[in-house]
N, C-alpha and C positions, 0 to 999 in steps of 0.2 A: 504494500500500500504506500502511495504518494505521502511523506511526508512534509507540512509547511517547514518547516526547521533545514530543510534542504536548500532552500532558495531565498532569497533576501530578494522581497518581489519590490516592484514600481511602488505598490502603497501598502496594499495589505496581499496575501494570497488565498484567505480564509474563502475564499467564495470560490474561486477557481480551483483551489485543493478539493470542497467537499464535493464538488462536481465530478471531480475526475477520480475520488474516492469509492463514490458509488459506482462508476463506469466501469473499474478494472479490476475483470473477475480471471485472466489467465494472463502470462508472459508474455504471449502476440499484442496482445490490445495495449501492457505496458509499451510497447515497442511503438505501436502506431500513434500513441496517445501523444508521446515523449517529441515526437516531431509536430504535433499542435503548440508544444509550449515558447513563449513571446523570446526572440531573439533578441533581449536586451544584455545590456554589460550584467546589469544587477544579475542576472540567472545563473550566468558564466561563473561571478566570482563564489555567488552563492554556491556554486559546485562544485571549486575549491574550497571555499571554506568545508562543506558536508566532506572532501578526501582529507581534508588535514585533521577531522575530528577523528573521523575513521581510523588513520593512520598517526597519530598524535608522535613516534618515535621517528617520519620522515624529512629530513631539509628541504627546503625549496628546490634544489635542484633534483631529488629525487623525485619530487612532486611534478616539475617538470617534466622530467623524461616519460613518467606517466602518461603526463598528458598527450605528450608526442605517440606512445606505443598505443594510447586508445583509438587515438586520429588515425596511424598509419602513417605518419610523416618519415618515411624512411627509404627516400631516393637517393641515389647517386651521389647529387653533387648534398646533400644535405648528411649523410656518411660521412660524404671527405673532412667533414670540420668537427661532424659530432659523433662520428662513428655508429655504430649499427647499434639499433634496440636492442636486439638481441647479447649486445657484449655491454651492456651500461654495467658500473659499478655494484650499486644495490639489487642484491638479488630479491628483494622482498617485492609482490606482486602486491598493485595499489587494490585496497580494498574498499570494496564501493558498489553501492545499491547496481542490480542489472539495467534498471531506468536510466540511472544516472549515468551508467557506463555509456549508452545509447545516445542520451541526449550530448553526450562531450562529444562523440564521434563524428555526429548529423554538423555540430556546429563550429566545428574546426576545420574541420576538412575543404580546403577552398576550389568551389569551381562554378564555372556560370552555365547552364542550362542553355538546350536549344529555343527554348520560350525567353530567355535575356534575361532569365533568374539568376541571382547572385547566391552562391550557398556558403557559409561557413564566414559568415559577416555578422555582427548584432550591433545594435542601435546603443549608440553611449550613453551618459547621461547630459553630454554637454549637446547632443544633437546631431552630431557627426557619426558616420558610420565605420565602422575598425572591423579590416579582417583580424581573423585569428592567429590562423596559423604563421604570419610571418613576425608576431606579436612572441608570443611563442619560443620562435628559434631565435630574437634576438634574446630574450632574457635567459635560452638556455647556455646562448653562448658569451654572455656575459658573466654566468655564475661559471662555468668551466673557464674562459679565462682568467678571471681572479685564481680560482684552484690552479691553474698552471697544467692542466691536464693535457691540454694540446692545444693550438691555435684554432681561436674563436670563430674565426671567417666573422664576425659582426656585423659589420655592412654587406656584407655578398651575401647571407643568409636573407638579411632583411630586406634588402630592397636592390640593391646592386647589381645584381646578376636578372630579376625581373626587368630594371629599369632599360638595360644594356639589352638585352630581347625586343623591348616596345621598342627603343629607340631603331632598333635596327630592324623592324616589321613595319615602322611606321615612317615615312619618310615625308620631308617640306611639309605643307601647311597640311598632311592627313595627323603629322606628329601633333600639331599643337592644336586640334580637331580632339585628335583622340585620346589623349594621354592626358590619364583620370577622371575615364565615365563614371559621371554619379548616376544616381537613381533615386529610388522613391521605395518606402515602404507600403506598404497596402493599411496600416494602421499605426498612429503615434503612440497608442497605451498601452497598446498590445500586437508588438512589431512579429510576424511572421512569415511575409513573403518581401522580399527585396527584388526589385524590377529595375534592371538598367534604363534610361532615359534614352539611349540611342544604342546605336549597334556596338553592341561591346569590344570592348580594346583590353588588350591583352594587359595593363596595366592600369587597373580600374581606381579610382578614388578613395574607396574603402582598401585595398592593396597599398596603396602610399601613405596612406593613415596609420592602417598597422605595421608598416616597414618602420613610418618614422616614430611611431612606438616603441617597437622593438629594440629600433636604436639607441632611442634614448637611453629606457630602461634598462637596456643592456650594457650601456655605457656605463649608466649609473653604479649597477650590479659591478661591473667589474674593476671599477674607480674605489669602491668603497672597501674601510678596513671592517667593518662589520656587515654581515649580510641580516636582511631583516627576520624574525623569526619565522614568520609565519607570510608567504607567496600570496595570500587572500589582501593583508595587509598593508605592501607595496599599490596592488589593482586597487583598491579600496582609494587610498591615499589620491592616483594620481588619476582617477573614474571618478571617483562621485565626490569633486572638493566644491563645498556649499560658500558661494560667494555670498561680504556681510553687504549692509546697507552702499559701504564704499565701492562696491564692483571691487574690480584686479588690482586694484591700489594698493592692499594689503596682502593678496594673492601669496600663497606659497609656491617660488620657482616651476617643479616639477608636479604639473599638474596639465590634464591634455588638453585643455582649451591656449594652452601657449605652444601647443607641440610644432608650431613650423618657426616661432624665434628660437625653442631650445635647439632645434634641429638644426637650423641656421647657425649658430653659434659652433655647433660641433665640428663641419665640414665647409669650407671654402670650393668653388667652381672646379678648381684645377684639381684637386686633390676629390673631389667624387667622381671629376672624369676618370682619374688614372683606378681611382678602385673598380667602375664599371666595367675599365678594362683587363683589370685584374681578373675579374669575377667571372667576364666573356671566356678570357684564357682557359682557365678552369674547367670552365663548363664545356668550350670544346674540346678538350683533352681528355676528362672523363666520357664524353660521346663517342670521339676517335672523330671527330670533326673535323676539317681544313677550312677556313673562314677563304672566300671565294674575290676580299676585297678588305683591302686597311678598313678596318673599322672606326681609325681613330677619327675622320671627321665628322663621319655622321654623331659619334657619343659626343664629340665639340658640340656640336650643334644642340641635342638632344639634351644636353645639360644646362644648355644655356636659357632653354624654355621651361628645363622643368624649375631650377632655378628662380625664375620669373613667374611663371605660374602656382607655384606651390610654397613659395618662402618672401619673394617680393611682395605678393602679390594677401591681401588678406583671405579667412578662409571668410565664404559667403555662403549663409545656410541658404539653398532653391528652396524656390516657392512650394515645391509639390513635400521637400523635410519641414517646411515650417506648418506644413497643412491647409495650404491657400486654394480658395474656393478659385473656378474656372473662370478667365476674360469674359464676360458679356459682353457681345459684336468682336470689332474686328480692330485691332490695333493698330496705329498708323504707326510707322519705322520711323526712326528717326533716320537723320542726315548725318553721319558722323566723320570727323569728330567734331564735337561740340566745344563750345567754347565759355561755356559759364557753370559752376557749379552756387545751387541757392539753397541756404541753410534754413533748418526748420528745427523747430521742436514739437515733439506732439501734442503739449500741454494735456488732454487726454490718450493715454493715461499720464497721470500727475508722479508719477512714481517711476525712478525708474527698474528697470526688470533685471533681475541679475542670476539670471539663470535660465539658459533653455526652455524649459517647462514656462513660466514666467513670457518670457519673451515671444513666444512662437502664439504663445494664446493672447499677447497685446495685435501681433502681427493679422491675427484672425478677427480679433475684435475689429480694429482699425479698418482693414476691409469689408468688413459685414457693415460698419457706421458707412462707410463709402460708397458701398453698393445702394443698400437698402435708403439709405437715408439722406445722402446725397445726390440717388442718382448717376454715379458713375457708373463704367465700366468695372473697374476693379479701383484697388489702392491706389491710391494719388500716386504716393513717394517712388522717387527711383529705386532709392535705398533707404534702410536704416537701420540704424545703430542701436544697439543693447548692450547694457553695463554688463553683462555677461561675457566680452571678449570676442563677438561677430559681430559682420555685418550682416543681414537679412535683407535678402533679392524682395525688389516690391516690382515695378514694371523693367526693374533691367536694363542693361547695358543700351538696348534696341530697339524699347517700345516707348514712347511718347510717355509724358504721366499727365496728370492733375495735378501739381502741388502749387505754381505760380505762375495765376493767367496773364495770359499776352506772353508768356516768355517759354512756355510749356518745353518749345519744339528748339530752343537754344542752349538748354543746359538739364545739369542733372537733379535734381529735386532729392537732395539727404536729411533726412531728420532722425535727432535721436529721441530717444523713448523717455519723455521725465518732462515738465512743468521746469525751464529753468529760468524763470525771471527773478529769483532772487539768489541763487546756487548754479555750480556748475555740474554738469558730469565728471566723470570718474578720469582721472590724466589717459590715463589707458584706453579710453574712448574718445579723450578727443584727438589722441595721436590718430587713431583708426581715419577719423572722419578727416584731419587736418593734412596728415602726412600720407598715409597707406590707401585708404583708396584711390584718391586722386592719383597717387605716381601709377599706381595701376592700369590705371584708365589714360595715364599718357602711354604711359610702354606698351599696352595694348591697340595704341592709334585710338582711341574712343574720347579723348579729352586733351586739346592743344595744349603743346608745353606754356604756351603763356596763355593760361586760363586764369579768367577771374572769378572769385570768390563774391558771393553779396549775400547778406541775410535777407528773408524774409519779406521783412520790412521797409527793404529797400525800395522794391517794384510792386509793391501792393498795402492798402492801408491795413495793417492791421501790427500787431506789437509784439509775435513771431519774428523771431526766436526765444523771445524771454529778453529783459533789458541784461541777465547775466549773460547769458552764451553773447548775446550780439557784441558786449563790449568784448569779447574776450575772442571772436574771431577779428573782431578790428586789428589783431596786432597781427594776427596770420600774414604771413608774405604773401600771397595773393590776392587777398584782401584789397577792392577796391572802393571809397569811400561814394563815389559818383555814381549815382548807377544810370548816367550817359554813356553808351556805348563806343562813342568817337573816343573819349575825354579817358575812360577804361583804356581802349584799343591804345594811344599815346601811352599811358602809364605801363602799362604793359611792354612794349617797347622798349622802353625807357630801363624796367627793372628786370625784365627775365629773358 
């Protein structure tokens, strides 16, 4: 029988335990049942936690290897660093409910389906989707390199030798097309089918998420003179961290809503090239491979967008992970690039959201007021910001918004989530809004490098953004006080 004590659920599990309590009267039905249950982090760590009870005399790295022998993680080039299941250290077999054996298996194991199902991925707490299995082999090979057991491969396990495949399957603008398909969940409360958005690429988004998991944590593991006791502990720590009133301000460093500055911090351009090509080596040597052409410029290149795309660039929760109801009619494109970015605040909600859950449901409200009650199509804003450490897709890079008429179809329409006429947001959001999206949006062609800045208030009567935020982008370098377009256009000029 399903115990709640197994899983440390989204709020409570009490009503989906007795459900599935009465339901399962033989091993088959545990089996079928175990692939209904929600692909969140919370399930996963819970299932760590339920083996480290189990097995109370095992170390994290034993607990790992585990993990890896229930999945089957035991190829070639994943051997070459960590050597075969079958030869690990601890002879003691992890002991653990046959459910739970089943559900580790179903959700590590990583592969995308001829329907553009993504398997072996579960939904975080921060709203971001994380595979497993490359999560996994960084932290195994960070607890064996600290032991000094053999060389970790760390990066080639995580992400490296994946990355160096996409780059060299995906070539010119199919590379920066395809490299890191997200998708969409079928449910936010209870995540169990994940659907690619487009034709899947062989280095999908939830895969770069949990590489640079891996990395870190793996980094971590093998940096440190103490390892932590209990494997549940670490996931816990750096999955479910509850931001206070201040958002990231206070933040504890390693934590996965910062995963692409830690990441960024770790590796420079030139030195993930040469691992990718490390990793390539490898991987065709173990095959008996002959690479048919220097691979070294396509990884140049292939670095240089993931680079840009994944650490430059901020992470942006889509509309279909925040839960956003469908365009009504037809969006007009904009004309890009654009040449103005216009600050907003939401004033409703008056508060700002500093967490996922929080934020995704202001992002829903906000469109529902929009739709229903304005009138619109969908959400006004381009983007917006949440004291949570993302930015949340509202009409996007491409489609026209609502947020300030007469100027709709010249610039970008950002607002952050919070009433700020007498306070500011969190520093860590207005870096996002100030510095990080806009370079974004120049590097990507979608906003001229000498773009100007104007709040609100500037081009329409009303006291948007807040008398705080607006004095406080007044000192932004871009920031233009005119909002004459000739009079801009000069200053502009003049300053960038």
């Amino acid at each position: 029988t399903w115990n709640c004590v197994l899983f440390v659920c989204l709020r409570t599990c009490t009503v989906l335990d007795k459900r599935i309590e009465a339901s399962v009267s033989t091993r088959d039905d545990v089996f079928r049942l175990t692939a209904a249950f929600p692909r969140h982090m919370s399930y996963f760590i819970g299932a760590v936690e339920h083996i480290e009870a189990r097995n109370p005399n095992l170390k994290p790295l034993d607990v790992v290897k585990g993990l890896r022998e229930i999945s089957g993680l035991d190829d070639m080039f994943t051997q070459h660093y960590l050597g075969r299941i079958s030869d690990r250290r601890s002879g003691a077999a992890l002991l653990l409910d046959s459910e739970v054996s089943q559900f580790l298996g179903d959700v590590i194991q990583h592969r995308v389906t001829d329907r553009g199902e993504e398997e072996g991925v579960v939904l975080a707490h921060d709203g971001t989707t994380v595979a497993l299995a490359p999560l996994l082999l960084g932290l195994e090979a960070g607890l064996l390199g600290k032991s000094g057991a053999r060389s970790s491969g760390l990066h080639a396990l995580t992400l490296t030798q994946m990355l160096g495949r996409a780059f060299l399957g995906l070539r010119g603008p199919a590379l920066t097309r395809g490299l890191g398909t997200k998708g969409c969940w079928n449910n936010l409360v209870s995540p169990k089918v994940f659907t690619l958005s487009r034709t899947p690429s062989f280095m999908t988004d939830a895969l770069i998420n949990g590489g640079m998991d891996g990395t870190i944590l793996g980094n971590e593991l093998s940096g440190t003179t103490e390892h932590p006791l209990k494997l549940s502990s670490l996931l816990t720590g750096y999955y479910r961290y509850h931001a206070g009133p201040e958002g990231l301000n206070t933040a504890a460093p390693l934590i996965s809503v910062l995963r692409r500055d830690n990441f960024k911090a770790l590796v420079s351009p030139s030195v993930l090239q040469e691992q990718v090509l490390d990793s390539l080596r490898v991987y065709w040597t173990l095959r008996g491979d002959v690479p048919v052409e220097d691979p070294a410029p396509v990884v140049k290149q292939g670095v240089e967008i993931f680079m840009q795309t994944h650490t430059a660039c901020p992470t942006i929760i889509s509309r279909c992970e925040w839960g956003a109801a469908p365009y009504r009619g037809t969006p007009t494109q904009l004309t890009l690039p654009l040449s103005y970015m216009y600050i907003h605040h939401t004033y409703e909600p008056g508060e700002p959201c500093v967490s996922f859950e929080q934020c995704a449901a202001a992002m829903r409200s906000m469109q529902r007021y929009h739709q229903e009650s304005n009138g619109w199509d969908d959400i006004g804003y381009s983007f917006v910001a949440g004291s949570d450490g993302y930015i949340y897709e509202g009409r996007g890079w491409y489609w026209q918004g609502a947020h300030t008429g007469g100027y709709n179809s010249k610039g970008y329409g950002v607002a952050i989530i919070g009433d700020f006429t007498v306070r500011l947001p969190s520093q860590h959001t207005l870096n996002l809004v100030k510095d990080e999206l806009p370079a974004c949006a120049v590097s990507g062609g979608r906003l001229v490098p000498t773009y100007i800045v104007h709040g609100h208030r500037q081009m329409v009567a009303t006291e948007c953004p807040g008398n705080a935020l607006y004095e406080e982008i007044g000192t932004w370098p871009h920031f233009c006080v005119s909002a004459n377009d000739s009079i801009c256009a000069i200053y502009a000029t003049l300053h960038f």
